[in-house]
N, C-alpha and C positions, 0 to 999 in steps of 0.2 A: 504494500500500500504506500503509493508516494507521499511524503507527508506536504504537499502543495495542496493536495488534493482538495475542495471542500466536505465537509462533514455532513451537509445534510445531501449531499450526493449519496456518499458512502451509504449513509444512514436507509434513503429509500432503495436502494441496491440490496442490501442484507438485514435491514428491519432491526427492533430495537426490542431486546425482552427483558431486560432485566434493568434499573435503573436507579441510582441511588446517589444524591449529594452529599459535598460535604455539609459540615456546622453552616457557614456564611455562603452558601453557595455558589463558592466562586472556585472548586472543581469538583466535577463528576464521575463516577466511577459506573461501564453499562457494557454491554454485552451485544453481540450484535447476532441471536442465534449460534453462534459458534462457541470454539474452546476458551476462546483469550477475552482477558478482559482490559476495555479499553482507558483509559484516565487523561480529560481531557479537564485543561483552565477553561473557566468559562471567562470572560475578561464582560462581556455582554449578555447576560443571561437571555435577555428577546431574540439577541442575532445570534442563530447556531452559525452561519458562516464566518463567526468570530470565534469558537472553539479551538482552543489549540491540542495536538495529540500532545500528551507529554511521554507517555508510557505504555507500553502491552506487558500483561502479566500472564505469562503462560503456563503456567503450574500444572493446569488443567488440561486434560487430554478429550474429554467429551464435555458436552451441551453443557454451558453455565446454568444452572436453577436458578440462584439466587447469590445477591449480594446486598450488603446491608455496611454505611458506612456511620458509623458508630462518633456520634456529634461532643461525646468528652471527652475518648479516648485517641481520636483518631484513626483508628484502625480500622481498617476496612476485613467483615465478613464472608466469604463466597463458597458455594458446593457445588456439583458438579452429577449427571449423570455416571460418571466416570466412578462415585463410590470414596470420592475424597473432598474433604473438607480444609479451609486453610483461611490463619488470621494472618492477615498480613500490616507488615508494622514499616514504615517511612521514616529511613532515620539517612543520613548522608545522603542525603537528593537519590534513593533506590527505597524501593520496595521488596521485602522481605516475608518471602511466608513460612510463616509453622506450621506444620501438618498438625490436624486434631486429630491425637489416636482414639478412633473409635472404631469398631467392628460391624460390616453390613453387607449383605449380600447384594443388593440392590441399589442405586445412583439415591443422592439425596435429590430433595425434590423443591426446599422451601427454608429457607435459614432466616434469623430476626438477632438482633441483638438485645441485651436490658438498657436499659436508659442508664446506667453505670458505664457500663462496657466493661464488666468482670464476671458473665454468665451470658451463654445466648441458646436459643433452640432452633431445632432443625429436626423437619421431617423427610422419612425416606420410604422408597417403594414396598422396602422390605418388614413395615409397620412400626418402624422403631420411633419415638418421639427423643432424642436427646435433648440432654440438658449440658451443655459445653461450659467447662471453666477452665483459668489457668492453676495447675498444680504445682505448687514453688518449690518440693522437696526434688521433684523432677525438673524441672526447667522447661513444661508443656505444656501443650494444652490439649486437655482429653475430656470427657463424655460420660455421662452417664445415662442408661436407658429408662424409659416412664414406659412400663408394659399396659395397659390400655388398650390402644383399639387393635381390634382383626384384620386391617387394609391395611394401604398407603397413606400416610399421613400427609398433606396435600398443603396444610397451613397453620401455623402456630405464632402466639405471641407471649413474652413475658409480662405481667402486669405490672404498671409504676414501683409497687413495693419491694419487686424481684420475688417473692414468697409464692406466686402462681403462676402459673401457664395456663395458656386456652387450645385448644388444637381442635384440628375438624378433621375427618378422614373422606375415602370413599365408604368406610364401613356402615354410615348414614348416621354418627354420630360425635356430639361435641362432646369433649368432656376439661372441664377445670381442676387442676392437679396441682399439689403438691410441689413446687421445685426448690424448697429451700434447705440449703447447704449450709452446715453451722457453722463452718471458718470463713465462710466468704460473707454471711447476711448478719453471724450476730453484732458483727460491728455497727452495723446499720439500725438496728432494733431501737424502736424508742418504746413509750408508756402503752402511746396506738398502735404498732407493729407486732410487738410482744407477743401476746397472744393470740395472735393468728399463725404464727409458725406453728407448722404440723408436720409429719415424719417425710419425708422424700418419697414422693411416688401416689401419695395417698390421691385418693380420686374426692374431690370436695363437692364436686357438683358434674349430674349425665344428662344429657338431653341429647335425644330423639326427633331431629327436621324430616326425617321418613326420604329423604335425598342427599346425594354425594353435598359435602361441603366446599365452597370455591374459597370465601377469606374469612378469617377470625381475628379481630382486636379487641380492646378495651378504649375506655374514655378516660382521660386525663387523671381521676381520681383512682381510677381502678374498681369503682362500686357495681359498673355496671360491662359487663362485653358482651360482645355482636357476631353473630355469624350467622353469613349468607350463604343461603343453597340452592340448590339447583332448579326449582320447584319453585323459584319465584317468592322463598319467603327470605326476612329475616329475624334473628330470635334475638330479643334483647335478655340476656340473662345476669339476675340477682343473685349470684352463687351463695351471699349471704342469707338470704329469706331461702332459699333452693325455690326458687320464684322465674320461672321465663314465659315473658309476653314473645307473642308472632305476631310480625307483620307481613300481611300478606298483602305483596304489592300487586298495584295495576300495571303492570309496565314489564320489561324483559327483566328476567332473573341479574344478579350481582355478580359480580366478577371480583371485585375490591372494595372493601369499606376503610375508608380512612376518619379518624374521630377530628372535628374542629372547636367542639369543648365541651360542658358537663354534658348537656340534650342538646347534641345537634352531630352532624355527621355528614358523609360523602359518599355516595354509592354512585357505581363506576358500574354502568349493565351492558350487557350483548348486543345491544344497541349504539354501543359506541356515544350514550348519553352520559353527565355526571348528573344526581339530582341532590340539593340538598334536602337532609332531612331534618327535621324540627323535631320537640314535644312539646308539644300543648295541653296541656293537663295531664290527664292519662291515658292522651294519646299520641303515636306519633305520624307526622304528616309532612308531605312533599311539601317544601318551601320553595322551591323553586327551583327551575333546569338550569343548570352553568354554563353548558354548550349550547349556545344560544346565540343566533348573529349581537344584541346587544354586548352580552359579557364576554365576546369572544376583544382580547385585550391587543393580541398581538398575532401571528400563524409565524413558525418556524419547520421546515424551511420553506422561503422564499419561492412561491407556486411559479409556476410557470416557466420557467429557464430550469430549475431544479426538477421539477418532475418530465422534463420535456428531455433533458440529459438522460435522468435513469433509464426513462423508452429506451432511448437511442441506445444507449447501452447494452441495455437486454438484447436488443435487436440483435446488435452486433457478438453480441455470444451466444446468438441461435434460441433462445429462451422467449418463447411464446410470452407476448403482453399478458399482463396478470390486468384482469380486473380492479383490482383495486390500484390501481394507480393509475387507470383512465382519468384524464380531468371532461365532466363531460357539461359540467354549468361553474358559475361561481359561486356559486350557493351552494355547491357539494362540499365544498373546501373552508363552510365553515365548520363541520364536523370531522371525528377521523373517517378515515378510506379502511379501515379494518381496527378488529378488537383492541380498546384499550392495555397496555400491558404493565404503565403505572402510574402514580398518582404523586407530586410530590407537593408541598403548602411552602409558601415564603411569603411570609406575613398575610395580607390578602390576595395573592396571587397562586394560581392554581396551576399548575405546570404539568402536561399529560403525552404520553407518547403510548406510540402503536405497533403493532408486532411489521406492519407495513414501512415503519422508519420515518410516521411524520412525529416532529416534536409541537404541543400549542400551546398556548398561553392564555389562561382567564381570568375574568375579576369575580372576585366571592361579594 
């Protein structure tokens, strides 16, 4: 790849699946479908053809799952169908990865950090939910297994206090667990935390969406998490009361929920729509669509020269036009051309890219 090149060429050429900033969002760490992962300044967060490559991290020998860049530690998360997991640490202008020893028959599928950066989770095909930490008597970082669900664990989060996890499977069930480690959490423990550590693994709360799960997080305080399934619902769950409301939406099934504070939220559906979502009493309701010609703030990249390049391209490597990068009005091009593949927030700006390689930009 010549590094002249532009980025949102590349981008609509080999599409965008995994995607994660740093703290100040001024570099990126994302995956292009393939092994390596790429890390690029943004100097211009609206202009991608202001991206610079800085870096490829190639540790990885198959399909990136997921990456997650860790906003106090700095270290960047990533796993791999390949069956390997690796934290990597930025010290001398290089990047540096650790392998996490952990043991799995099958490619991870989904990684998250804690809001620390000294514990994170990852699910893999072979049903394992890990709980990853660094071991100082060793000088690594290794894993622990949460046995739980029957399938592939598909999506997990740590919640603010580090003391839970949320995961969803295909096995058509969410469940709230247990992940606290007494040399890494009891430092953290205050009067409110205390008593809620419980033994490692414990299952605290199970629900039942009766469909495979696509994302699971929690809300700022950690009182309440969410997970979307396939079936067009999503479960606001009370792990404390052992209390879950469903909402069952009018509109295409979630793909991604992202939390923007105590009741309120971001669902990312198959529709290539964002909506937000509200509460209203003791209810929750569409606030309104994000991907909208009004709230659409900024489109990266730059239509027309750019998607008019990638054709040409394909052409010339024999590779039949893909539908989704016809431009066929301008009003197609206020939404994405194919499924959302993540969601990121910087302050009120909503930043969204597609497994197609457009990157956009909206106002909340």
């Amino acid at each position: 790849m010549a590094q002249n090149q532009k980025p949102q060429d590349l981008f609509l050429l080999e599409g965008i699946s995994c995607v994660s900033f740093n703290k100040d969002f001024t570099k990126v760490a994302l995956s292009k479908k393939d092994n390596l992962i790429y890390i690029y300044s943004v100097p211009n967060l609206m202009k991608t053809d202001t991206w610079k490559l800085e870096d490829k991290l190639d540790s990885h020998c198959q399909y990136v799952s997921g990456i997650d860049w860790n906003a106090h530690t700095n270290e960047i998360l990533s796993c791999s169908h390949d069956k390997t997991s690796f934290v990597w640490t930025y010290s001398n202008k290089k990047w540096t990865p650790a392998n996490v020893v952990a043991t799995t028959k099958l490619g991870y599928l989904c990684c998250k950090w804690n809001s620390r950066g000294d514990k994170f989770c990852e699910g893999t095909s072979a049903k394992h939910l890990f709980i990853g930490y660094y071991n100082p008597d060793n000088n690594w970082w290794m894993a622990r297994n949460i046995k739980v669900h029957k399938s592939s664990v598909v999506c997990c989060e740590i919640d603010p206090t580090s003391l839970f996890v949320i995961s969803g499977s295909t096995d058509l069930r969410v469940y709230v667990s247990s992940c606290y480690i007494d040399f890494i959490d009891d430092k953290h423990l205050n009067d409110k935390t205390k008593p809620l550590a419980q033994n490692f693994g414990d299952v605290i709360h199970e629900f039942r969406p009766n469909s495979w799960v696509n994302s699971v997080t929690w809300n700022p305080s950690g009182a309440l998490g969410f997970a979307a399934a396939q079936n067009a619902t999503i479960s606001v769950i009370n792990y404390t009361d052992k209390k879950t409301d469903v909402i069952k939406c009018k509109h295409a099934p979630v793909t991604l929920i992202v939390p923007t504070g105590e009741n309120s939220f971001l669902a990312v559906c198959y529709d290539r729509n964002v909506l937000e979502y509200e509460k209203k009493g003791d209810n929750w309701e569409v606030k309104r669509t994000i991907t909208t010609d009004q709230g659409k703030k900024a489109a990266g990249p730059a239509v027309g020269k750019s998607v008019s390049s990638a054709l040409a391209k394909f052409q010339q490597m024999g590779v039949q036009k893909k539908e989704n990068l016809a431009v066929t009005s301008k009003q197609a091009l206020h939404l994405h051309q194919s499924i959302i593949s993540s969601l990121n927030i910087k302050g009120k700006d909503v930043i969204t890219t597609d497994v197609s390689g457009f990157v956009k930009y909206w106002k909340l």
